[in-house]
N, C-alpha and C positions, 0 to 999 in steps of 0.2 A: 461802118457808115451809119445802119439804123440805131447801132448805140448813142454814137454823139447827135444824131437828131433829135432824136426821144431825150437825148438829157437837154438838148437845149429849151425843147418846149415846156420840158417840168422847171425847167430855171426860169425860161423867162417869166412863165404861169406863175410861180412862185414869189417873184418880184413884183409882181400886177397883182397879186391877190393877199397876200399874207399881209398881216397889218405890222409886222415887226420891220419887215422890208420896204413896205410904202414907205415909212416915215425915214429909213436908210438911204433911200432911192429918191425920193420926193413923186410914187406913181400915186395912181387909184386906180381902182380896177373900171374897166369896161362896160358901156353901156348893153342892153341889150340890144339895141340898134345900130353902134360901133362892129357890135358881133356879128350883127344879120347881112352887113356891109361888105364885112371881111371874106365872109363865106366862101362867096365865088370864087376869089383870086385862085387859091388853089389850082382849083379845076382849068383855068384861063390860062394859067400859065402852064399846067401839065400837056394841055391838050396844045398849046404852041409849040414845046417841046418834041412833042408826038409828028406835027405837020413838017417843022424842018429838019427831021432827025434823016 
């Protein structure tokens, strides 16, 4: 299960960041503010996981 996680973030990261893939995919990579945005959710959803488990 942590294999196919970790390969999913290195794909997706890969697709959002590489410039061979942008232009494949039609991405751009993320702002730094996109990023700062993103952060929480993680945590938001682990710890809801946590409360109805």
């Amino acid at each position: 299960m942590l294999g196919g996680i970790a390969f999913e973030l290195v794909f997706t990261s890969a697709v959002i960041y590489l410039p061979v893939l942008q232009g494949i995919f039609g991405t751009r990579g993320l702002s730094v503010a996109q990023l700062a945005f993103l952060v929480p959710f993680p945590f938001v959803v682990g710890g809801c996981d946590e409360t109805f488990r």
